[in-house]
VOTIDO-409681 format. One record per residue (C-alpha): z, x, y; residue in one letter. Coordinates in steps of 0.2 Angstrom, whole numbers. Each point is the difference from the previous one (the first is absolute). Layout:
// residues N
Z Z	X X	Y Y	rest A
...
***
This chain:
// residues 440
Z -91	X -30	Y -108	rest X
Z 3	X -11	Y 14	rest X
Z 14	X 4	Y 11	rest X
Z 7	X -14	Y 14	rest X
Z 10	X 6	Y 14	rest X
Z 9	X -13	Y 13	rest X
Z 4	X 6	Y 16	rest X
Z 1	X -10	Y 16	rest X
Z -6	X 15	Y 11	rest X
Z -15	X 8	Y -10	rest X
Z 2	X 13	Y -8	rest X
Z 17	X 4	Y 6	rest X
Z 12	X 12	Y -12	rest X
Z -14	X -2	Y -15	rest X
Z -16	X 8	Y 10	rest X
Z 2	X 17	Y -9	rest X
Z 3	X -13	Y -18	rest X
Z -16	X -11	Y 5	rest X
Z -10	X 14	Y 4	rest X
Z 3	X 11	Y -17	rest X
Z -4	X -13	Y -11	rest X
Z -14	X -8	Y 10	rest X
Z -9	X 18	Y -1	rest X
Z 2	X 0	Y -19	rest X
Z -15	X -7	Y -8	rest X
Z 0	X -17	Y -10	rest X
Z 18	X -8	Y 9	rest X
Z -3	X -14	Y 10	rest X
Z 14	X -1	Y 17	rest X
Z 5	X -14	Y 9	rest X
Z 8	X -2	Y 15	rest X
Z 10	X -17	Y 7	rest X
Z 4	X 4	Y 18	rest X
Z 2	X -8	Y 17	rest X
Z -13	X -1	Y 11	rest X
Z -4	X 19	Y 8	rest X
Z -14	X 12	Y 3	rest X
Z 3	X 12	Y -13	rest X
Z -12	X 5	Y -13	rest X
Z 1	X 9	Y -14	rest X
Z -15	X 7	Y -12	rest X
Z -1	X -9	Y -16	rest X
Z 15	X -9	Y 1	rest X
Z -3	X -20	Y 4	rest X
Z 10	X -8	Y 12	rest X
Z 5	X -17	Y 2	rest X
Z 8	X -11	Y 14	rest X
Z 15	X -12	Y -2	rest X
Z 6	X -9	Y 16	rest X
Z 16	X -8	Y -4	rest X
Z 5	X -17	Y 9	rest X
Z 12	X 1	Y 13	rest X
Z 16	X -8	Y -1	rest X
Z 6	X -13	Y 8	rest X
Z 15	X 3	Y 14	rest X
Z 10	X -18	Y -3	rest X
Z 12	X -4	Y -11	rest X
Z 4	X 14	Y -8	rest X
Z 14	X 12	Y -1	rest X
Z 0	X 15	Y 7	rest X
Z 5	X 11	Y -14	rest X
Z -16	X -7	Y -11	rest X
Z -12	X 3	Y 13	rest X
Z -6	X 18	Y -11	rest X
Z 3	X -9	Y -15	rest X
Z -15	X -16	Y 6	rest X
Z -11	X 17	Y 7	rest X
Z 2	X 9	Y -17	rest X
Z -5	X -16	Y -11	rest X
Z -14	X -6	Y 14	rest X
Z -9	X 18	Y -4	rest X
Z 5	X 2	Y -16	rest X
Z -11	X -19	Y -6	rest X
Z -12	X 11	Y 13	rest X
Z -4	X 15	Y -12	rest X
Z 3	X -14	Y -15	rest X
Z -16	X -10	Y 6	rest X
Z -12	X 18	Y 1	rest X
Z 7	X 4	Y -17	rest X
Z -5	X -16	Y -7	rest X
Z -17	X 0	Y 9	rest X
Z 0	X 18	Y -9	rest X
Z 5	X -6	Y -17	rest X
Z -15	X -16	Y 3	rest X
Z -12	X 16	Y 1	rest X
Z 6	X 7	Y -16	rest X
Z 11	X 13	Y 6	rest X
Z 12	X 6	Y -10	rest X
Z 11	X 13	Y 9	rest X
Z 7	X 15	Y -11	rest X
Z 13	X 5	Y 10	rest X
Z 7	X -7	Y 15	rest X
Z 8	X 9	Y 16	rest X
Z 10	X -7	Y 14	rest X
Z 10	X 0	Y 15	rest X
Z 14	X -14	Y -5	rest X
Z 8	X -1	Y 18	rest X
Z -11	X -13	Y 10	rest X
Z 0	X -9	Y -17	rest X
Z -17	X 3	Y -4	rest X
Z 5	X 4	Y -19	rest X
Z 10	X -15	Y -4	rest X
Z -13	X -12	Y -7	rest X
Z -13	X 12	Y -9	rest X
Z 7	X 0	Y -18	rest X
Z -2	X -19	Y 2	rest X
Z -19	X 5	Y 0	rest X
Z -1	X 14	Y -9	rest X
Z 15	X -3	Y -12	rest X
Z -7	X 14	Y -14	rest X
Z -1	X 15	Y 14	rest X
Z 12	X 10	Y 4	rest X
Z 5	X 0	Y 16	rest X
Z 8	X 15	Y 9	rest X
Z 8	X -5	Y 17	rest X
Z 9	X 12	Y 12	rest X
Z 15	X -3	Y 8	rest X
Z 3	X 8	Y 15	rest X
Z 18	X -3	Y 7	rest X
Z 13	X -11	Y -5	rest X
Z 11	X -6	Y 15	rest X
Z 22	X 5	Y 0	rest X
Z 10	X -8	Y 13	rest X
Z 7	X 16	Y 3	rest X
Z -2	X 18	Y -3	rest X
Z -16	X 2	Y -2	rest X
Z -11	X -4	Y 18	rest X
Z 7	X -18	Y 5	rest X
Z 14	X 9	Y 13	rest X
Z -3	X 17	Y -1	rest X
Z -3	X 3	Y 19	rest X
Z 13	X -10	Y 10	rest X
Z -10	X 2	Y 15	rest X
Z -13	X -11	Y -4	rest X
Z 10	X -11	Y -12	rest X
Z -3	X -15	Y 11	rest X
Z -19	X -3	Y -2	rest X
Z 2	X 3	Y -19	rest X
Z 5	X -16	Y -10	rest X
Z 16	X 4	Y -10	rest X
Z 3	X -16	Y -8	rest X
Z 3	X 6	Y -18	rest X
Z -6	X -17	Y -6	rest X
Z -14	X 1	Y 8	rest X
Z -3	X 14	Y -8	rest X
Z 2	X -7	Y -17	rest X
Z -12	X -15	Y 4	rest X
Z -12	X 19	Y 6	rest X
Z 4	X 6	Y -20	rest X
Z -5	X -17	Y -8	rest X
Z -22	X 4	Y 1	rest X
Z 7	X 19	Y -9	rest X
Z 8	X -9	Y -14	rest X
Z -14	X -14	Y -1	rest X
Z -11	X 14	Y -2	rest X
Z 9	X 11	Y -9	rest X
Z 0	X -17	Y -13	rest X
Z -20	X 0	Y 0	rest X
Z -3	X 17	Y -2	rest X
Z 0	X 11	Y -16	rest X
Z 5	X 17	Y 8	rest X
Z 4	X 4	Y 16	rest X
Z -2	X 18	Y 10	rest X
Z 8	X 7	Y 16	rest X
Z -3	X 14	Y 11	rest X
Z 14	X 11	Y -2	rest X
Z 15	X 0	Y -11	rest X
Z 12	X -4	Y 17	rest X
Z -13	X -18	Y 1	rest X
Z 5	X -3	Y -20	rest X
Z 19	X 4	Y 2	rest X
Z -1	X -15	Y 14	rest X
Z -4	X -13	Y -18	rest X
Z 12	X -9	Y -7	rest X
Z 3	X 10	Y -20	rest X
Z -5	X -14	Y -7	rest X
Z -17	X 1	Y 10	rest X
Z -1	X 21	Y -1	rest X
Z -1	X -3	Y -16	rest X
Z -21	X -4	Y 4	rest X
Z -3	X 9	Y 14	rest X
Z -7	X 17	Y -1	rest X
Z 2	X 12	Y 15	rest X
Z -19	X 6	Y 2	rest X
Z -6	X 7	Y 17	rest X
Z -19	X -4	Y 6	rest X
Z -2	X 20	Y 3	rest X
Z -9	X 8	Y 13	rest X
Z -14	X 12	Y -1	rest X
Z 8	X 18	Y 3	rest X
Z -19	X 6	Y -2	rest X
Z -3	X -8	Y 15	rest X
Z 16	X 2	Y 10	rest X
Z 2	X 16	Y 0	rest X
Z 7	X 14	Y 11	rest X
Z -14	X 7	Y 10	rest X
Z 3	X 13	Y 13	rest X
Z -17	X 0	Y 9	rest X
Z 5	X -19	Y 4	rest X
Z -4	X -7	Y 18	rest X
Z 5	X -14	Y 10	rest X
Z -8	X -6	Y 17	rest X
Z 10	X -13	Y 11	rest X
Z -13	X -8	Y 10	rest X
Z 8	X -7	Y 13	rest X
Z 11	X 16	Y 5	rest X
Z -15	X 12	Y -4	rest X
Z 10	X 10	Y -12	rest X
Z -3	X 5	Y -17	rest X
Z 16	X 6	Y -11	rest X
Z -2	X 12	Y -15	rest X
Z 11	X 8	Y -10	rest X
Z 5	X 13	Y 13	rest X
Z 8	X -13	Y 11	rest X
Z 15	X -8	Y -1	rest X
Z -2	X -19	Y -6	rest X
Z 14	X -10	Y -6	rest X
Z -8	X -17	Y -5	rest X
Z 4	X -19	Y -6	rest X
Z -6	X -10	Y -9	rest X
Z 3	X -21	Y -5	rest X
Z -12	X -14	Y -3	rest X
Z 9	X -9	Y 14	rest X
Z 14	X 10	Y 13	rest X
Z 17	X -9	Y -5	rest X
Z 18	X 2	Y -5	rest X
Z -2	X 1	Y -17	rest X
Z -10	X 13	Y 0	rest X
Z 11	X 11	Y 12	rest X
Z -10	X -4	Y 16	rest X
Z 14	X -1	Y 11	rest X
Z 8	X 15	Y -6	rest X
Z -14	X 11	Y 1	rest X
Z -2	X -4	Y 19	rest X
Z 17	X 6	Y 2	rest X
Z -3	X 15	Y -8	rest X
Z -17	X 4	Y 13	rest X
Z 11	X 2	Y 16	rest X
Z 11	X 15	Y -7	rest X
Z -17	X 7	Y -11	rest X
Z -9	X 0	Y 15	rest X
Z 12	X 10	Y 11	rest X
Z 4	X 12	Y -13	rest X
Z -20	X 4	Y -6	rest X
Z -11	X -1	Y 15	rest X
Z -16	X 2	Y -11	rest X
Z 4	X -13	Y -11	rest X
Z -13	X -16	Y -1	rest X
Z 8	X -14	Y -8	rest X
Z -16	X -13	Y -9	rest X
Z 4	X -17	Y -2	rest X
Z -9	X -11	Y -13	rest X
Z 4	X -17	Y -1	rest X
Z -3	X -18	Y 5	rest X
Z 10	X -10	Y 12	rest X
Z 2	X -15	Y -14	rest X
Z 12	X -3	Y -12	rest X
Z 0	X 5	Y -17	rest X
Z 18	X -3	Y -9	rest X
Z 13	X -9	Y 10	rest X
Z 0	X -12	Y 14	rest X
Z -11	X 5	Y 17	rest X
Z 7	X 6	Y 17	rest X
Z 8	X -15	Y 13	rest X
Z -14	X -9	Y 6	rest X
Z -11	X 9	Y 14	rest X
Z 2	X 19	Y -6	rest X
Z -3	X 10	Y -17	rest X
Z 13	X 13	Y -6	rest X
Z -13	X 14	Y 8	rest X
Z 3	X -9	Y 16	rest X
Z 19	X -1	Y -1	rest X
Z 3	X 19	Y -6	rest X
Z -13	X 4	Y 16	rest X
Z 13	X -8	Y 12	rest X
Z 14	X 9	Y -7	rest X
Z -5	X 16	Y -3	rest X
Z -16	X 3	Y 9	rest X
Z 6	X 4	Y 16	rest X
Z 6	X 18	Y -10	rest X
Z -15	X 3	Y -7	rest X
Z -17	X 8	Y 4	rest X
Z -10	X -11	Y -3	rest X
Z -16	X 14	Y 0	rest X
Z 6	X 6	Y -17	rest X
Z 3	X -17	Y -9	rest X
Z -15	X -8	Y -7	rest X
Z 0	X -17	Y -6	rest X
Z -16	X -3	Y -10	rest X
Z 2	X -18	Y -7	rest X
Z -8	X -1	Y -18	rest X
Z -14	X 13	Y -4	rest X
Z -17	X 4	Y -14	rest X
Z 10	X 7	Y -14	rest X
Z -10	X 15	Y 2	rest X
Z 10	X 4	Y 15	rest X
Z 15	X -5	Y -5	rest X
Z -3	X 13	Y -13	rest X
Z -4	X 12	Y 10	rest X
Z 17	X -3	Y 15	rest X
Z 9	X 5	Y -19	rest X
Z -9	X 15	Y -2	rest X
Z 5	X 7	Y 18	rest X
Z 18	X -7	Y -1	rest X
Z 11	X 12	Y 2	rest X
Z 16	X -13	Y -3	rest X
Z -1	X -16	Y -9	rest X
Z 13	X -14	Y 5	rest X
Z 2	X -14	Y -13	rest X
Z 15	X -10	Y 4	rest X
Z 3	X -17	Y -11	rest X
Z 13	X -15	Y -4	rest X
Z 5	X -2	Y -18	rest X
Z -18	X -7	Y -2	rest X
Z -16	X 4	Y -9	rest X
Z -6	X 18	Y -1	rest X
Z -16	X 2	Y 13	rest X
Z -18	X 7	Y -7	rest X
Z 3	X 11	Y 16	rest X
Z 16	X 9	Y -7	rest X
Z -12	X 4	Y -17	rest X
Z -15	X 5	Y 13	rest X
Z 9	X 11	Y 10	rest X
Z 8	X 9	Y -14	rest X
Z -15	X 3	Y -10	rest X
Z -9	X 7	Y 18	rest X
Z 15	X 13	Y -2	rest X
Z 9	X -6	Y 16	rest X
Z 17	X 6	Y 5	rest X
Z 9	X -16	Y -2	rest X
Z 16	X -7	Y 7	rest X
Z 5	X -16	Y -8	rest X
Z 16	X -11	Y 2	rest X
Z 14	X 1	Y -12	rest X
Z -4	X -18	Y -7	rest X
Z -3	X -4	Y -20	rest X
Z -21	X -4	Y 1	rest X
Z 0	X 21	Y 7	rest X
Z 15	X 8	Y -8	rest X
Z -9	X -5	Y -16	rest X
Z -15	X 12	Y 3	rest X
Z 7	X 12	Y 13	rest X
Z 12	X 14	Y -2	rest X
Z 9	X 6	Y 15	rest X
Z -7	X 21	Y 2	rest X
Z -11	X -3	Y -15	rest X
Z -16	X -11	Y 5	rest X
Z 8	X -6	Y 18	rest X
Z 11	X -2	Y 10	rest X
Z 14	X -14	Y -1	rest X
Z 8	X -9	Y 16	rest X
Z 11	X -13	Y 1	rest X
Z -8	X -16	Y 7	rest X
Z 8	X -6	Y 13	rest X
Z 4	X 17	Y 11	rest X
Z -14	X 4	Y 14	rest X
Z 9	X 15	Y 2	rest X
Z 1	X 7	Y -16	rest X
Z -18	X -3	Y -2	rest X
Z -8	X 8	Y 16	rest X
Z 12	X 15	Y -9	rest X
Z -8	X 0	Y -14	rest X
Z -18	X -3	Y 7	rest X
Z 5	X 19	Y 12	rest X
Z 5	X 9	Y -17	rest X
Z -18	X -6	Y -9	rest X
Z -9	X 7	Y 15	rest X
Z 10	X 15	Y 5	rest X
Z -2	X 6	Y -19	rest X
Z -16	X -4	Y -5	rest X
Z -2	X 15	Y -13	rest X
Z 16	X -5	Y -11	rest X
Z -5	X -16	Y 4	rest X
Z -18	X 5	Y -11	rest X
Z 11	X -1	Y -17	rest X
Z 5	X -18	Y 3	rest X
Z -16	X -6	Y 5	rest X
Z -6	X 7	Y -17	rest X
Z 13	X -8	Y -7	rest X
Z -6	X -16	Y 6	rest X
Z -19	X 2	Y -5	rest X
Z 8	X 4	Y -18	rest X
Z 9	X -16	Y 0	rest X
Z -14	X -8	Y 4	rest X
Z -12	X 6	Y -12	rest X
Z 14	X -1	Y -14	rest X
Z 7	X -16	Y 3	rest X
Z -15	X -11	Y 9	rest X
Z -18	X 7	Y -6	rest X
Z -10	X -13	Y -3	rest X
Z -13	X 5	Y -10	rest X
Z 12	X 13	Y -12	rest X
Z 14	X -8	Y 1	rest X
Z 1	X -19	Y 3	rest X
Z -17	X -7	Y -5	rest X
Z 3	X 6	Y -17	rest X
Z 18	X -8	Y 3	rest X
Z -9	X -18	Y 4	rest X
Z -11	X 2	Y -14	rest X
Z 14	X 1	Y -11	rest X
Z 8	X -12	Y 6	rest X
Z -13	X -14	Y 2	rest X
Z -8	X 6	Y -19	rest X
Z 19	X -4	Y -8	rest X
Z -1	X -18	Y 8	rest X
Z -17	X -3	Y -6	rest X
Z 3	X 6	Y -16	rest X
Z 16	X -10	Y -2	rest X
Z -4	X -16	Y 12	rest X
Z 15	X -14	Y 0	rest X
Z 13	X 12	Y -6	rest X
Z 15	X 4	Y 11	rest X
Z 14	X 14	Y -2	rest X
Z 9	X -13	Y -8	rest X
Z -12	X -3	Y -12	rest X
Z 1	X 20	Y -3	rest X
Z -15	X 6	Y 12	rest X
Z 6	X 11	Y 14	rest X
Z -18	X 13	Y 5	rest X
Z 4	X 19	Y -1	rest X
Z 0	X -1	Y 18	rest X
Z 13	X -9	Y 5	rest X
Z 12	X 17	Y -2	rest X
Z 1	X 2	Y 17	rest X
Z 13	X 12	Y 8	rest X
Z 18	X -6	Y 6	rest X
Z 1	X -6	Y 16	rest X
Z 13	X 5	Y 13	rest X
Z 11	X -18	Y 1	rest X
Z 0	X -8	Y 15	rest X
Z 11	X 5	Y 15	rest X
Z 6	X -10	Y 15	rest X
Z -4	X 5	Y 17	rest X
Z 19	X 5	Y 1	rest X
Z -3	X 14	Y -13	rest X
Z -18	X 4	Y 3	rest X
Z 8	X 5	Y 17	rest X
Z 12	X 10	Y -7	rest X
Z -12	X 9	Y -9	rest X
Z -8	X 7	Y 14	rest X
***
């Protein structure tokens, strides 16, 4: 067989997918990526660069719209030096939101393509004006946000099948678009994150190592920003702090920007939460660490003895799934991408977003109680390995998935296909900030 994934930042989400069927004897796997250093046994990876667009003369709004067409004739071009070679793809897998997808079936018009779709922008209710204290950098002009919908539908029009992390991300489609969309997690290896109690940590710079006998509250985001809670966790130190003087808080995280606009010019959000709230804090016990090796991010899990994961209305972080399957005792916001997988006293603890307060509460009672504490974190691994395992559980689940395309290629759910796996679970609908707050 030969499989084709499409992702601008090699192997992103389909590493575990590219992997599995690399490994299996007589597929072939390609790879059509940016330019980075990442390599991956058996799988071969090839290099677009897309033109950049010019800055004149063109409207605002259609900006992402000129970008998404500009890569999209990008990864057109590879396929067709491809197709020149006598390739003929299988199956095809990609990430439709930089518009890498849009132009393939115009090369490849008899293999099925499977595209994911990631988020689909709302005006309201959904991220867009959920925290009014950073509403200003964010853009809310709900045109502009139609214009940001337009590369979905384009792609959603080039593809044969669409899948989706979490059935929260689907419930975002239009029905009309649902219809094609299966919600399909990538997984997470619960062989490898795992609880382990011997786990060790050593912080370098303040020559300390933390184990499961201290008290570690950590944090974890690709990039340290509102939308993943930043601001409110910093709050919450100053109290969590006074009240546990052994506590160490770990810090992972970059000073970029991953989702939403940056910080004003001349500071990050790190910076700015520093200047409010750093003159209350000891600064001895809070450890920002920047991005790490995965093996130690692994291991900072393994000692957690709370795990904070706050979030917009936005896509589910890996992290969540990670921290879950290492066992952690996680308090998570009371917003839809959590609420989906986390039950308040069950698998974690829920809080409500936007209180400082109520979180450094909640972040005391996880630490003065570790032993009932114990049932939840079980709770949490069992989730994990129920609802994520990758080898068990969701490689089967892609399999099935990608084996019904290519067994009925060109057919859509209007035609009468619809794969076994799109029966997903209901998700919760979508809440306002108003009512997630209430919630809390």
């Amino acid at each position: 067989m030969i499989y084709l994934f499409i992702h601008q930042n090699f192997p992103g989400q389909y590493r575990h997918l590219a992997r599995h069927f690399a490994d299996q004897p007589g597929n072939t796997v390609y790879f059509i990526t940016q330019s980075n250093s990442n390599v991956m046994r058996g799988v071969i990876k090839l290099v677009y660069a897309a033109e950049q667009p010019p800055r004149s003369g063109c409207h605002p709004y259609t900006l992402e719209i000129d970008n998404a067409i500009r890569t999209g004739a990008a990864v057109a071009e590879v396929c067709r030096m491809l197709k020149g070679e006598g390739v003929r793809p299988d199956i095809i897998v990609g990430h439709s939101g930089w518009g890498e997808t849009l132009f393939v079936k115009d090369v490849f018009p008899d293999s099925p393509l499977l595209a994911d779709f990631e988020f689909f922008y709302h005006a309201e209710g959904v991220d867009v004006g959920f925290d009014p204290e950073f509403a200003s950098l964010f853009f809310s002009d709900p045109s502009r946000l139609r214009a940001k919908n337009a590369v979905n539908l384009m792609s959603y029009g080039a593809a044969d099948w669409g899948h989706t992390a979490t059935a929260w991300q689907r419930s975002l489609f239009p029905g009309e678009m649902r219809r094609r969309i299966t919600a399909i997690h990538e997984g997470v290896d619960t062989d490898a994150l795992r609880p382990d109690p011997s786990a060790w940590f050593r912080l370098g710079g303040a020559d300390l190592t933390l184990s499961r006998r201290d008290e570690v509250v950590t944090y974890v985001s690709r990039s340290l920003e509102p939308y993943r809670g930043f601001h409110i966790f910093m709050r919450a130190l100053p109290e969590v702090l006074r009240r546990r003087p052994r506590a160490h808080v770990v810090i992972i995280g970059n000073d970029g920007v991953s989702y939403g606009p940056p910080a004003p010019p001349g500071t990050t959000f790190r910076e700015m939460m520093l200047r409010e709230v750093g003159d209350r804090l000891d600064l001895g016990r809070v450890h920002f660490l920047g991005q790490m090796p995965y093996a130690h991010y692994l291991n900072i899990l393994q000692v957690s003895s709370v795990h904070v994961y706050l979030t917009y209305p936005f896509v589910l972080s890996w992290s969540f799934v990670e921290a879950m399957s290492c066992g952690c005792l996680v308090i998570g916001s009371n917003t839809p991408p959590v609420q989906e997988f986390l039950r308040d006293g069950v698998n974690g603890l829920e809080v409500d977003f936007f209180s400082p307060q109520a979180l450094a509460a909640r972040i005391e009672e996880a630490l003065e109680h570790p032993r009932r504490m114990r049932e939840i974190r079980e709770g949490a691994r069992r989730t994990a390995v129920e609802l994520f395992d990758l080898r068990r559980s969701l490689i089967p689940r892609w399999e099935e998935l990608l084996n019904g395309l290519m067994a009925s290629p060109g057919r859509r759910s209007d035609e009468g296909y619809s794969p076994r796996s799109v029966r997903e679970p209901a998700a919760r609908p979508v809440r306002s900030r108003r009512a997630a707050r209430m919630a809390g």
